[in-house]
PDB file of N, CA, C and O in Angstrom:
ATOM      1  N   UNK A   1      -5.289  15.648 -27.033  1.00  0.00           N
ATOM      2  CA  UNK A   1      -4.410  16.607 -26.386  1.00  0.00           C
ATOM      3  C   UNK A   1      -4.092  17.712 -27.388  1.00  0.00           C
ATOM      4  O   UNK A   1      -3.521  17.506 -28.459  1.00  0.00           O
ATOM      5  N   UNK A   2      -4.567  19.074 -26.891  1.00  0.00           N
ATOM      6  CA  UNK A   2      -4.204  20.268 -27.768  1.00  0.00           C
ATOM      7  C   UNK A   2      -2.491  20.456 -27.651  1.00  0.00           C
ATOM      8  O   UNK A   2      -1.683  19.647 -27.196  1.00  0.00           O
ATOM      9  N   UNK A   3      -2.247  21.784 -28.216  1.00  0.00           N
ATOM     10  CA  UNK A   3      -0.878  21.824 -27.957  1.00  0.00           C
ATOM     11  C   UNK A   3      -1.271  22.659 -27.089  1.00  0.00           C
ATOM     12  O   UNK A   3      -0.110  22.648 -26.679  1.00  0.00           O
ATOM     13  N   UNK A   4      -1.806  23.415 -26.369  1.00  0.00           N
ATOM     14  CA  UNK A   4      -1.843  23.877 -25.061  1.00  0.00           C
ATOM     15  C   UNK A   4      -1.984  23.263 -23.860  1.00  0.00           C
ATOM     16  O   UNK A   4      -2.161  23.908 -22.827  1.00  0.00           O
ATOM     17  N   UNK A   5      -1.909  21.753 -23.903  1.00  0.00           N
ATOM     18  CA  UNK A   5      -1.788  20.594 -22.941  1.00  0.00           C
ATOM     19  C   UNK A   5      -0.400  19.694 -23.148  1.00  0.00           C
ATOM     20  O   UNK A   5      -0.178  18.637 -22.559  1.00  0.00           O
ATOM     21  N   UNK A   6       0.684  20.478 -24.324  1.00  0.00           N
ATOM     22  CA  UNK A   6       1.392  19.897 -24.247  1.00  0.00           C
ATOM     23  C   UNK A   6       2.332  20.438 -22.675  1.00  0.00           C
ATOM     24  O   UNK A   6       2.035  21.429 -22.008  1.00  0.00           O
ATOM     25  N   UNK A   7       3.453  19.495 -22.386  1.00  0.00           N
ATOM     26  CA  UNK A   7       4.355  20.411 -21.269  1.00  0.00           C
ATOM     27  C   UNK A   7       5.277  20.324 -21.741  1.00  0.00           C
ATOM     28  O   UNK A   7       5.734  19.375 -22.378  1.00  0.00           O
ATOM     29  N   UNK A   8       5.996  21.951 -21.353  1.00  0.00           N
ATOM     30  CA  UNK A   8       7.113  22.366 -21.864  1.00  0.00           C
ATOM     31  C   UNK A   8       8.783  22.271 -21.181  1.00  0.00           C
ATOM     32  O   UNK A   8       9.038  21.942 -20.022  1.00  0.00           O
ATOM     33  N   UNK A   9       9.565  22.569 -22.010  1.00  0.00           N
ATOM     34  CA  UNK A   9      10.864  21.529 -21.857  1.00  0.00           C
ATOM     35  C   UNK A   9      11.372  22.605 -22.451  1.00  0.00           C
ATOM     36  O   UNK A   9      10.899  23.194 -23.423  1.00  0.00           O
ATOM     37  N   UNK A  10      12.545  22.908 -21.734  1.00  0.00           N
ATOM     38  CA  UNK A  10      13.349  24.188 -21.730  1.00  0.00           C
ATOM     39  C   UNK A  10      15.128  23.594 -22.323  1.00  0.00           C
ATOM     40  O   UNK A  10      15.721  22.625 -21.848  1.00  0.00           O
ATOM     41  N   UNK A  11      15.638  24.493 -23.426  1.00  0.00           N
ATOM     42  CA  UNK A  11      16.712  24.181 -23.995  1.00  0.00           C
ATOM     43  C   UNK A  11      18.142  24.291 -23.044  1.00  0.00           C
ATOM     44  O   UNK A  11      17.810  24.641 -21.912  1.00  0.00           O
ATOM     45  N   UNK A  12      19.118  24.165 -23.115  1.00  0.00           N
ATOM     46  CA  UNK A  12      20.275  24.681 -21.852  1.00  0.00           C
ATOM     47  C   UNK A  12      20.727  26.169 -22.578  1.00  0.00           C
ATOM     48  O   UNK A  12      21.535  26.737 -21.844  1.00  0.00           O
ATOM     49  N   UNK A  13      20.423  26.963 -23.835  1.00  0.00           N
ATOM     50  CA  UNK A  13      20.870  27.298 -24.331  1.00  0.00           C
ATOM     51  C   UNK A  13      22.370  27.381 -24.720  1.00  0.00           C
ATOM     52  O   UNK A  13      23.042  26.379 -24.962  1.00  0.00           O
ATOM     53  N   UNK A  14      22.944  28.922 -24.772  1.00  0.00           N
ATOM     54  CA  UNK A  14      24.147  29.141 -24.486  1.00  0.00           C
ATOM     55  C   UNK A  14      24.560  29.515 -26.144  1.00  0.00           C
ATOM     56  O   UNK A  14      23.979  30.198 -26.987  1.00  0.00           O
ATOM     57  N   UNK A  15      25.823  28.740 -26.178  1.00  0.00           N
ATOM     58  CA  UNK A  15      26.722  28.990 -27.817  1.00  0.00           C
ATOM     59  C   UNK A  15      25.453  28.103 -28.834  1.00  0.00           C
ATOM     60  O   UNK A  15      24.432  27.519 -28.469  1.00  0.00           O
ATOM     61  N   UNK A  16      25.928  28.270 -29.956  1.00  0.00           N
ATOM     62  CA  UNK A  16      25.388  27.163 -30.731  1.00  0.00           C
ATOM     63  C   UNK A  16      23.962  27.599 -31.772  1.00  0.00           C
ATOM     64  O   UNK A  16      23.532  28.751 -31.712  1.00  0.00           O
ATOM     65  N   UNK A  17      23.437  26.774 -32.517  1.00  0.00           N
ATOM     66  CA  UNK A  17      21.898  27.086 -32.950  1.00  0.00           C
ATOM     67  C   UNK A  17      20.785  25.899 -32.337  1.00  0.00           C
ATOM     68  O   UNK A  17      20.768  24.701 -32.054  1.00  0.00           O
ATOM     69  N   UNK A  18      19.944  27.010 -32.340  1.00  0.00           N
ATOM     70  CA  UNK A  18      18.680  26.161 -31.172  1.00  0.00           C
ATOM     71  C   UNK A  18      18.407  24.947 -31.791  1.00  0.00           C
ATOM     72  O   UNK A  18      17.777  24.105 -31.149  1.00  0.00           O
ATOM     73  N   UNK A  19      18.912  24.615 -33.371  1.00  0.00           N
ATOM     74  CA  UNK A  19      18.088  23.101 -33.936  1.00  0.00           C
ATOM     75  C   UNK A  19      19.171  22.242 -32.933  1.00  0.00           C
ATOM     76  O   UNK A  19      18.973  21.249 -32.233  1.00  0.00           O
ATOM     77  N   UNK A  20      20.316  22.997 -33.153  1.00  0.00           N
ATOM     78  CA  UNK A  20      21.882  21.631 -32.400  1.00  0.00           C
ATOM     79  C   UNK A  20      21.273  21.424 -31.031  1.00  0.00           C
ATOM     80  O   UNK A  20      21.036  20.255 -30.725  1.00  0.00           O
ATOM     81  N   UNK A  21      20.944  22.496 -30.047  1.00  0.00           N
ATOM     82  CA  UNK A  21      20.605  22.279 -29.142  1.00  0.00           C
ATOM     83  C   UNK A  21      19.395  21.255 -28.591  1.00  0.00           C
ATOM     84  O   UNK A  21      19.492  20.447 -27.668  1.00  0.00           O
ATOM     85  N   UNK A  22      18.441  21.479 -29.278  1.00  0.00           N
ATOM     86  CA  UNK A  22      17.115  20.609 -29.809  1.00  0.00           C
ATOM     87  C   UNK A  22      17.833  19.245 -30.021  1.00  0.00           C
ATOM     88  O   UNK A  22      17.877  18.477 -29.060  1.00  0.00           O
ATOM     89  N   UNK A  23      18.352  18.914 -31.104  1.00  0.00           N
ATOM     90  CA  UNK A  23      18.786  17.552 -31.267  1.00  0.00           C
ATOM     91  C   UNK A  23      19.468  17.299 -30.330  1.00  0.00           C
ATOM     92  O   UNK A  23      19.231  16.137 -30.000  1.00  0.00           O
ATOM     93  N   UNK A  24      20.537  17.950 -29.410  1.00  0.00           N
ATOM     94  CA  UNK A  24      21.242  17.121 -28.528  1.00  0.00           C
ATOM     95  C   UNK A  24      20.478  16.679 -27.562  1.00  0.00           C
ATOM     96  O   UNK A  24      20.718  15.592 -27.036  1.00  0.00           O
ATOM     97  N   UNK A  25      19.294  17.565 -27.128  1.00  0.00           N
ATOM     98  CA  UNK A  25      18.209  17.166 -26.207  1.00  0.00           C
ATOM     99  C   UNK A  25      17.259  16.125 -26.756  1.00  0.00           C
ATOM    100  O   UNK A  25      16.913  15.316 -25.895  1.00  0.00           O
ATOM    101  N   UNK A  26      16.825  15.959 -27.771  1.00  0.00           N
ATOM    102  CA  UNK A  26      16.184  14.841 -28.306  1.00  0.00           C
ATOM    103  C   UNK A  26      17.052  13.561 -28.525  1.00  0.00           C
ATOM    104  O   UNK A  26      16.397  12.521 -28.588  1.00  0.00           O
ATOM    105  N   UNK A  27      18.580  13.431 -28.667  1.00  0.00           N
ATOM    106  CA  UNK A  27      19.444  12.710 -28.280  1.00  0.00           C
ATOM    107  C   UNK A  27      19.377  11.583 -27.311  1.00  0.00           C
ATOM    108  O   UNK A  27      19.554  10.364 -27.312  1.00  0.00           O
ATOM    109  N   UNK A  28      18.970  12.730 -26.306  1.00  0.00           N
ATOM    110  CA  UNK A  28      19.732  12.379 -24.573  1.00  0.00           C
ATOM    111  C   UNK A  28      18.546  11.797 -24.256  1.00  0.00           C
ATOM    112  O   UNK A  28      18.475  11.045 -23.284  1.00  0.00           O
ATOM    113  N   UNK A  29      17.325  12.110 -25.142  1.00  0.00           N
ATOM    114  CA  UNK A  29      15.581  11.534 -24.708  1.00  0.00           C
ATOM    115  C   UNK A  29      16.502  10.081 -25.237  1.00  0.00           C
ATOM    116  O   UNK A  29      17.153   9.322 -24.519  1.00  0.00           O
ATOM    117  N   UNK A  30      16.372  10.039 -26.167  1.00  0.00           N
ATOM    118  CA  UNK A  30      16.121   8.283 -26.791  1.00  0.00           C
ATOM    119  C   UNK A  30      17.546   7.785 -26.141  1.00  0.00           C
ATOM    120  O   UNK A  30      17.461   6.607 -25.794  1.00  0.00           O
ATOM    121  N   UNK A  31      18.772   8.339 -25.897  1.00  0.00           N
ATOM    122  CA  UNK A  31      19.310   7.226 -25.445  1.00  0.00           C
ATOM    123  C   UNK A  31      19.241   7.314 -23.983  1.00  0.00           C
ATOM    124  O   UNK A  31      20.298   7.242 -23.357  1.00  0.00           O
ATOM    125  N   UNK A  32      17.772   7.508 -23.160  1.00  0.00           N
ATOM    126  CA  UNK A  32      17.479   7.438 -21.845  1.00  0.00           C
ATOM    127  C   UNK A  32      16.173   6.553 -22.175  1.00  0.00           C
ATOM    128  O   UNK A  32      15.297   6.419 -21.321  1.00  0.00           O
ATOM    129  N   UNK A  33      16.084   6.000 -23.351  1.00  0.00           N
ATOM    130  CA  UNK A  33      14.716   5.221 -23.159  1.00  0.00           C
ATOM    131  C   UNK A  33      13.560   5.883 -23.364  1.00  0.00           C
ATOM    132  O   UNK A  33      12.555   5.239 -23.666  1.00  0.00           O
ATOM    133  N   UNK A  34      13.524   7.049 -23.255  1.00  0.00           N
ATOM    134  CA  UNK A  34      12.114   7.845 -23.374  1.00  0.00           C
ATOM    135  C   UNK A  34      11.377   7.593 -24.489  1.00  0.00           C
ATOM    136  O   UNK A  34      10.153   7.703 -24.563  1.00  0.00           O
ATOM    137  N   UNK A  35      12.445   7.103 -25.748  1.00  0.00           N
ATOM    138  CA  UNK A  35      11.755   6.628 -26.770  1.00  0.00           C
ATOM    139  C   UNK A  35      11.835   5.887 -27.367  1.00  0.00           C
ATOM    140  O   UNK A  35      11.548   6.313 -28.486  1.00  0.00           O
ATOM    141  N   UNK A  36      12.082   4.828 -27.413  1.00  0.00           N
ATOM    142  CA  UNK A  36      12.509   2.988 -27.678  1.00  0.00           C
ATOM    143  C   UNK A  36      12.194   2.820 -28.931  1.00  0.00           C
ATOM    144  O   UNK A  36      11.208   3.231 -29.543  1.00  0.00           O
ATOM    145  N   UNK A  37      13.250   2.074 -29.350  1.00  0.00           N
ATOM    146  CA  UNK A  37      13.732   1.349 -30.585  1.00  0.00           C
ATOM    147  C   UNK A  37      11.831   1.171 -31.005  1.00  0.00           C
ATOM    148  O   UNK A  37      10.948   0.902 -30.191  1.00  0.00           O
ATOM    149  N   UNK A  38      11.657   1.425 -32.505  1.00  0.00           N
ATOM    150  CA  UNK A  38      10.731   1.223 -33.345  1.00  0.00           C
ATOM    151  C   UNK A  38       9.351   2.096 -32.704  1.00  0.00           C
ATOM    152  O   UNK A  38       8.179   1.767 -32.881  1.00  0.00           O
ATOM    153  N   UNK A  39       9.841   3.303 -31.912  1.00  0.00           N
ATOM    154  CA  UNK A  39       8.555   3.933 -31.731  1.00  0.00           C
ATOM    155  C   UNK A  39       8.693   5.414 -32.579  1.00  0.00           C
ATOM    156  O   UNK A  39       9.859   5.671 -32.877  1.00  0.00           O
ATOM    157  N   UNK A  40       7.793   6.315 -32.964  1.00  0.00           N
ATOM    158  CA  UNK A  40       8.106   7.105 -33.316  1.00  0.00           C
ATOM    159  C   UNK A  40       7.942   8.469 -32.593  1.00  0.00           C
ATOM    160  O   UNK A  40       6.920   8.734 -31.959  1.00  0.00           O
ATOM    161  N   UNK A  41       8.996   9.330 -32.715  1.00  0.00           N
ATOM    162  CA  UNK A  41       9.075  10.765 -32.425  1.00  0.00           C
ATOM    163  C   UNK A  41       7.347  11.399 -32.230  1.00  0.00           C
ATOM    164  O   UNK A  41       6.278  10.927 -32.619  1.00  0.00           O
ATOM    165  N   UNK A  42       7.663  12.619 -31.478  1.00  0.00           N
ATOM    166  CA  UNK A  42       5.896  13.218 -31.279  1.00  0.00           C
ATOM    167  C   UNK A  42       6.115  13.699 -32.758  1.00  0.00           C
ATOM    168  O   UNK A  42       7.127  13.526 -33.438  1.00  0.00           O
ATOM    169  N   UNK A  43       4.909  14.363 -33.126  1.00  0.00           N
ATOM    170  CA  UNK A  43       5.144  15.009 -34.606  1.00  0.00           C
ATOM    171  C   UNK A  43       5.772  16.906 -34.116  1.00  0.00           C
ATOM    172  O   UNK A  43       5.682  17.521 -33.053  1.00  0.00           O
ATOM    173  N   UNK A  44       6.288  17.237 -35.277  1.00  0.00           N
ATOM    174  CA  UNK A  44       6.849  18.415 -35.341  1.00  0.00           C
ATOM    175  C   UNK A  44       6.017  19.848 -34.231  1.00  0.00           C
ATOM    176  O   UNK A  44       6.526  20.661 -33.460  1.00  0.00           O
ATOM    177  N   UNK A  45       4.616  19.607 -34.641  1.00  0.00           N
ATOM    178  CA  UNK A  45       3.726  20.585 -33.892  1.00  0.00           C
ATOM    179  C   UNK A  45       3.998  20.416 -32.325  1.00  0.00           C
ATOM    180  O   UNK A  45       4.388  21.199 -31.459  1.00  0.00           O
ATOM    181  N   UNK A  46       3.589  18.914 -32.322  1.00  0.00           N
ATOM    182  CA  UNK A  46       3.944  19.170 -30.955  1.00  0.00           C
ATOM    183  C   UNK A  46       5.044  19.238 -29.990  1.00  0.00           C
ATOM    184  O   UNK A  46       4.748  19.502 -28.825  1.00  0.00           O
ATOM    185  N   UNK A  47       6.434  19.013 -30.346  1.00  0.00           N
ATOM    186  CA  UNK A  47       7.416  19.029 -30.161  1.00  0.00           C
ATOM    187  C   UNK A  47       8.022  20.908 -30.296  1.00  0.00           C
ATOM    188  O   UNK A  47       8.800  21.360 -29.456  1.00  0.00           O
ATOM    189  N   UNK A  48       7.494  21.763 -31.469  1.00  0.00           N
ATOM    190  CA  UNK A  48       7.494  22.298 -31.584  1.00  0.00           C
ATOM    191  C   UNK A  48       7.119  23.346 -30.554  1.00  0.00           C
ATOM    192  O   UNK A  48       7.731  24.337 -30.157  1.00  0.00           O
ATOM    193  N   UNK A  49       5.688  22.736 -30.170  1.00  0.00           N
ATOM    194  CA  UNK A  49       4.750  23.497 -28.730  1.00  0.00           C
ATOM    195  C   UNK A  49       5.858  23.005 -27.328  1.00  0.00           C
ATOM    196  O   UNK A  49       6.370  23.735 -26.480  1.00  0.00           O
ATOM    197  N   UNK A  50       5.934  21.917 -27.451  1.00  0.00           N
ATOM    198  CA  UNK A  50       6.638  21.431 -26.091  1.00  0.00           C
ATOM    199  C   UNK A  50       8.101  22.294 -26.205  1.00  0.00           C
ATOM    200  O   UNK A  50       8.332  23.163 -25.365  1.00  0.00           O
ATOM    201  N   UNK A  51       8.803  22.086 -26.989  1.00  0.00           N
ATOM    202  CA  UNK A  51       9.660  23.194 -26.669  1.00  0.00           C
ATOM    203  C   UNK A  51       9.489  24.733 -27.001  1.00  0.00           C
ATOM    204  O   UNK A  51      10.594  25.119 -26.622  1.00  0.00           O
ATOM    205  N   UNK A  52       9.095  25.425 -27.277  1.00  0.00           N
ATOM    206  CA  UNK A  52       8.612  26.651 -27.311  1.00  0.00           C
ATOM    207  C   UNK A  52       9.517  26.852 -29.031  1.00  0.00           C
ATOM    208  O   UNK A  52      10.117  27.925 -29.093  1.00  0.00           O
ATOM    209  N   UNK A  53       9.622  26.096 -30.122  1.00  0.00           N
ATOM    210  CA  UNK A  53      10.390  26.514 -31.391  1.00  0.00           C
ATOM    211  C   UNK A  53       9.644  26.764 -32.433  1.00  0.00           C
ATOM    212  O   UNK A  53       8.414  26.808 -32.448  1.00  0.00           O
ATOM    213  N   UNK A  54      10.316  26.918 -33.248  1.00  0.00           N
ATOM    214  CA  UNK A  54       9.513  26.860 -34.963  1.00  0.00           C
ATOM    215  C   UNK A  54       9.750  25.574 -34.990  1.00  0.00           C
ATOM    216  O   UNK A  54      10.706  24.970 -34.504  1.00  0.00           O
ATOM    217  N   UNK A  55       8.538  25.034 -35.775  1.00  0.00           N
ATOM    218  CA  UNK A  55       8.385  23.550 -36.485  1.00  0.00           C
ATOM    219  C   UNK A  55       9.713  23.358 -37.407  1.00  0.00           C
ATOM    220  O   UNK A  55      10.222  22.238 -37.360  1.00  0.00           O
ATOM    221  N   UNK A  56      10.273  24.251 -38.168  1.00  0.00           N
ATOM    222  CA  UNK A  56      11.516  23.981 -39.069  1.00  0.00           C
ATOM    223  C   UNK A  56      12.690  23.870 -38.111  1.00  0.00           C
ATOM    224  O   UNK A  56      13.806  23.610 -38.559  1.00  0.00           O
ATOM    225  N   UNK A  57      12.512  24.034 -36.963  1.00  0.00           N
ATOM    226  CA  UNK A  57      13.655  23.952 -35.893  1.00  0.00           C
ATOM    227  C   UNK A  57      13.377  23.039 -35.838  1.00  0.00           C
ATOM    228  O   UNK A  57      14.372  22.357 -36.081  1.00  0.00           O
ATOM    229  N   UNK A  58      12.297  22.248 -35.591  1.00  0.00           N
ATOM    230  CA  UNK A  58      12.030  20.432 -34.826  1.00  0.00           C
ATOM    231  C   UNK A  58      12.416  19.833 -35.990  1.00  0.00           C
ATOM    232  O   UNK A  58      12.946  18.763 -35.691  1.00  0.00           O
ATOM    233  N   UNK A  59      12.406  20.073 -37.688  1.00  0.00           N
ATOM    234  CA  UNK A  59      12.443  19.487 -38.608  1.00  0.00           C
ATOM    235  C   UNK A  59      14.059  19.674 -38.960  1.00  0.00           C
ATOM    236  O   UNK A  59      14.384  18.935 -39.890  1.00  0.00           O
ATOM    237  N   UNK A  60      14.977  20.356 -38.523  1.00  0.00           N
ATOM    238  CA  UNK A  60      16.205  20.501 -38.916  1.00  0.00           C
ATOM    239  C   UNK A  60      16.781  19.452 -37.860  1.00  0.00           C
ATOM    240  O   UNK A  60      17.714  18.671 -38.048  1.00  0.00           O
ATOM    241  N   UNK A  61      15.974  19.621 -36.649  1.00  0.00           N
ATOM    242  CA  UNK A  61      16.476  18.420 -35.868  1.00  0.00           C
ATOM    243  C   UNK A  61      16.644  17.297 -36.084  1.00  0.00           C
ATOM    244  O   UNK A  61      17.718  16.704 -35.984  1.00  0.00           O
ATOM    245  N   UNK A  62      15.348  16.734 -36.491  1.00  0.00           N
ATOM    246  CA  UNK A  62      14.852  15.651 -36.802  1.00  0.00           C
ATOM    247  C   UNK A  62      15.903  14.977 -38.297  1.00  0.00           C
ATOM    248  O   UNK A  62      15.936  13.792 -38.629  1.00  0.00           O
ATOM    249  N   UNK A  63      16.528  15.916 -38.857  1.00  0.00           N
ATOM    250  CA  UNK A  63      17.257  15.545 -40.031  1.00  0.00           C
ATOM    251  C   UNK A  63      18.709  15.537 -39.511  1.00  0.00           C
ATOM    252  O   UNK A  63      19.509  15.268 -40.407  1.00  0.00           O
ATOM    253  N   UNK A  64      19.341  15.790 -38.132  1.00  0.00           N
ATOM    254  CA  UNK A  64      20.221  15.880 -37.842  1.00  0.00           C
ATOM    255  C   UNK A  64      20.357  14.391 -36.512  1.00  0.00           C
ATOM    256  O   UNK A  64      21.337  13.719 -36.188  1.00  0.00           O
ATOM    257  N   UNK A  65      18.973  14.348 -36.055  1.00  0.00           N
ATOM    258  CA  UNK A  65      18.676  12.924 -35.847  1.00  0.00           C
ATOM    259  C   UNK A  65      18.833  11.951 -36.614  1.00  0.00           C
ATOM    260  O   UNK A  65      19.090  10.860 -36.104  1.00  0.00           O
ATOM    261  N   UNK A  66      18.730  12.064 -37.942  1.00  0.00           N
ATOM    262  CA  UNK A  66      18.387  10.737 -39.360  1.00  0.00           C
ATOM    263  C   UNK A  66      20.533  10.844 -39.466  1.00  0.00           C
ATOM    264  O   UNK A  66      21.349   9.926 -39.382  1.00  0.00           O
ATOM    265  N   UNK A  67      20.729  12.185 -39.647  1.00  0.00           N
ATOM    266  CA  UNK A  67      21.968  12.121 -40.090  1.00  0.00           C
ATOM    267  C   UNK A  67      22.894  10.925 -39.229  1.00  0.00           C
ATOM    268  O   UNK A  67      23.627  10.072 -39.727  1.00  0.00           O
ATOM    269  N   UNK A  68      22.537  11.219 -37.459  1.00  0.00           N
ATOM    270  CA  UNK A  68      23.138  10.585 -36.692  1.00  0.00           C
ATOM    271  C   UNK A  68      22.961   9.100 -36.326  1.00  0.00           C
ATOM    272  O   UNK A  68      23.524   8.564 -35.372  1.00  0.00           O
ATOM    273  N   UNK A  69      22.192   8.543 -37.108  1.00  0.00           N
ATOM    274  CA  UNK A  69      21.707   7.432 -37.260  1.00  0.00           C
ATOM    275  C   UNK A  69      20.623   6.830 -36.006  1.00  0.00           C
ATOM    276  O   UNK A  69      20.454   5.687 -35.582  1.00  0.00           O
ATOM    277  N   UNK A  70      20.065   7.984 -35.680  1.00  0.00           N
ATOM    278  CA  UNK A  70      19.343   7.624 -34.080  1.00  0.00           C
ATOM    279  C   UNK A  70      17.880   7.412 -34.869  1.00  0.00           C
ATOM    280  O   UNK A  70      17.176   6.462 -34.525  1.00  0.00           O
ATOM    281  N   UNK A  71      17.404   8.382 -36.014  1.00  0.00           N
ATOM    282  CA  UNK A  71      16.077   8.089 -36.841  1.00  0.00           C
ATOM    283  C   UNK A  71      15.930   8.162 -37.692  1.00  0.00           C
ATOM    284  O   UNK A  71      16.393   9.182 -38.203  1.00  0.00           O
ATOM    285  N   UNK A  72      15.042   7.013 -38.777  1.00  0.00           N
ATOM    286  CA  UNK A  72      14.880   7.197 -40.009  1.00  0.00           C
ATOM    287  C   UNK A  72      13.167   7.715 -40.314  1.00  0.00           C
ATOM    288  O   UNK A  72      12.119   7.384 -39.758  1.00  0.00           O
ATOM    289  N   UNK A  73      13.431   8.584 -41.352  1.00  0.00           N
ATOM    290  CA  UNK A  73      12.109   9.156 -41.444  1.00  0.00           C
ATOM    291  C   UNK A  73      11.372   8.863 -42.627  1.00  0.00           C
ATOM    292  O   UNK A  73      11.722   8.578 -43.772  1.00  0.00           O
ATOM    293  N   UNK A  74      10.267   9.000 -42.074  1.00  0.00           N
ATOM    294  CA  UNK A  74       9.234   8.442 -43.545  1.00  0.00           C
ATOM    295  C   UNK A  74       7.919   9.620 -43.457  1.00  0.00           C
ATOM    296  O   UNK A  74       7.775  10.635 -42.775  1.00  0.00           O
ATOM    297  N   UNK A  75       7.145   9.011 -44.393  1.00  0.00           N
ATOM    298  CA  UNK A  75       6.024  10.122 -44.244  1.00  0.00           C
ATOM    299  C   UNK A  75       4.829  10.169 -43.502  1.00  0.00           C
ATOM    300  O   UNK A  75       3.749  10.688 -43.786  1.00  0.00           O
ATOM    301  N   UNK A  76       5.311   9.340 -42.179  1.00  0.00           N
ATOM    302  CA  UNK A  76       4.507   9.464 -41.195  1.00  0.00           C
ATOM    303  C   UNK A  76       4.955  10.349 -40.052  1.00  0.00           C
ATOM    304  O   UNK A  76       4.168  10.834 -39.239  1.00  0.00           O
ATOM    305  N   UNK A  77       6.484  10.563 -40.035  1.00  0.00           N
ATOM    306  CA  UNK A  77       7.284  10.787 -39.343  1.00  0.00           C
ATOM    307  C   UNK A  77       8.496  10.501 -38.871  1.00  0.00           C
ATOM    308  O   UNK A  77       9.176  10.321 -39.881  1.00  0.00           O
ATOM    309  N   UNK A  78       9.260  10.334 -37.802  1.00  0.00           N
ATOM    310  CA  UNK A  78      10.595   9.707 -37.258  1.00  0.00           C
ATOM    311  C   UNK A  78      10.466   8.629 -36.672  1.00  0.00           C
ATOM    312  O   UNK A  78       9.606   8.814 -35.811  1.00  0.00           O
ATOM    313  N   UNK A  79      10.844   7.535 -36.634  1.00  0.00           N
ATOM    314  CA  UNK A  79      11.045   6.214 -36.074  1.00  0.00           C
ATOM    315  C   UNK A  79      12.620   6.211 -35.548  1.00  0.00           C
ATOM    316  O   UNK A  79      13.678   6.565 -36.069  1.00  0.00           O
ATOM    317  N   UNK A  80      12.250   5.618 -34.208  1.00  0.00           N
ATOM    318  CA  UNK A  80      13.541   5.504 -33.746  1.00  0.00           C
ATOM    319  C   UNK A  80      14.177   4.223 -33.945  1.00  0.00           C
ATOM    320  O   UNK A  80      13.627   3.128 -33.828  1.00  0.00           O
ATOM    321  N   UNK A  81      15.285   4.429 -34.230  1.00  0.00           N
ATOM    322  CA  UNK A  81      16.603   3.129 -34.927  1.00  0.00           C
ATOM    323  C   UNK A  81      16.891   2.559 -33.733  1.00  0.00           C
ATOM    324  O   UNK A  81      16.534   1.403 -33.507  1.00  0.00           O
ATOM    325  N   UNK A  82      17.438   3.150 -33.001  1.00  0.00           N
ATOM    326  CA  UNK A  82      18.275   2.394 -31.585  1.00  0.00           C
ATOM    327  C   UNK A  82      18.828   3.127 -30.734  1.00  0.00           C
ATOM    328  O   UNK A  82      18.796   4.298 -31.112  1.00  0.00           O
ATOM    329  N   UNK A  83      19.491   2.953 -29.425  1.00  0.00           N
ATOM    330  CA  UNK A  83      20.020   4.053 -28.794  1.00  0.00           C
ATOM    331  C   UNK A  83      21.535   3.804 -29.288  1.00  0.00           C
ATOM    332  O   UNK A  83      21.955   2.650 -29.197  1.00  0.00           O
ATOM    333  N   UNK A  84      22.431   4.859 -29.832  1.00  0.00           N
ATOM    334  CA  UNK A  84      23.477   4.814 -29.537  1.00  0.00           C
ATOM    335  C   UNK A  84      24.695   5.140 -28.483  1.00  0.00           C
ATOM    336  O   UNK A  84      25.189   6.242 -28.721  1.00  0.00           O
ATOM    337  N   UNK A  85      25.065   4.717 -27.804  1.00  0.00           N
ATOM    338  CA  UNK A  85      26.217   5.225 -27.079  1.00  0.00           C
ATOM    339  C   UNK A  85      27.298   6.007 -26.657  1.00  0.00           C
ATOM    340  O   UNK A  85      27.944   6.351 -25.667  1.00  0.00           O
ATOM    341  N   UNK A  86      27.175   6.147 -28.071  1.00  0.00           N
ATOM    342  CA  UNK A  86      28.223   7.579 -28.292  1.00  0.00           C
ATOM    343  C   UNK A  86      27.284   9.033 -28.647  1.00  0.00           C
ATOM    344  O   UNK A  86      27.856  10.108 -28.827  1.00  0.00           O
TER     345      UNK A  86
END
């Protein structure tokens, strides 16, 4: 799958910066199951393509994901921890 076969996924915008927005939407993925405990995140490119961002936007996310304890990252990528509730 190119990234021109990825499908795209639109932010709510509004106040805020597009990484916060990004993470709250990558949030609301894993604690809906979309991405279950011990699987990992798409990589930056394509997440990047799927939402229409810069890769350092998916990567500020992704560190604001680790912050929130939803993923820990290694150098393969993001692994998801668990869903949290709050």
């Amino acid at each position: 799958m190119t990234t021109d076969d990825v499908p795209s996924r639109s932010l709510p915008g509004g106040i805020g910066y597009v990484y916060e927005q990004l993470t709250d939407d990558l949030q609301a993925r894993i604690r809906a199951g979309e991405f279950p405990p011990g699987s990992r995140l798409p990589g930056r490119t394509r997440l990047a393509a799927e939402y229409g961002v810069a890769e350092m936007t998916v990567r500020r996310a992704v560190e604001e994901l680790e912050a929130r304890g939803l993923v820990a990252r290694d150098a393969r990528g993001a692994v998801i921890l668990h869903r949290h509730s709050t």
